[in-house]
C-alpha positions, 0 to 999 in steps of 0.5 A: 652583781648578785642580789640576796633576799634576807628575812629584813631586806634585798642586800646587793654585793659588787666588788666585795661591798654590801649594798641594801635600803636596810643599813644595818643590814648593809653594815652586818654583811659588810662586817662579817665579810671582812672578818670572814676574809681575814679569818679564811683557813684552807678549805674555806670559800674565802681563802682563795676568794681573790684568787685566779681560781675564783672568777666570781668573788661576788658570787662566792660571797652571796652563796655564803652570806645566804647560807649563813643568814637564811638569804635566798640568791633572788639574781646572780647578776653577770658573772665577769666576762672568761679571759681565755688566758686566766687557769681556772 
């Protein structure tokens, strides 16, 4: 699970939830992931984000969420295992 520094707090992301000690933070970040997903036009990173083609979701919104929000990426976590059957 990726770990994003932001100015107030560490924030963590699993399965497309914000976790962090600072829960407005937290709420911020889960927010504005959800209207980002359900605005997501073509050439946007979350218009695919749950795709096949996308075999880390959580890392495409920690990318995004620290270039949005001045975050730092401080530990990208395990990345999902290749499934050799899956087309990238």
């Amino acid at each position: 699970m990726p770990v994003v520094k932001f100015s107030q707090a560490n924030a963590t992301i699993e399965g497309g939830i914000w976790t962090s000690d600072d829960e407005d933070l937290t709420d911020l970040l889960n927010e504005w992931t959800q209207n980002e997903i359900r605005t997501a036009t073509i050439g946007e990173p979350f218009f695919l984000l749950y795709s096949p083609s996308n075999p880390y979701p959580d890392m495409t919104i920690a990318q995004t969420a620290a270039d949005t929000w001045d975050g730092k990426i401080t530990d990208e976590g395990t990345p999902p295992e290749h499934e050799p059957d899956r087309i990238y």
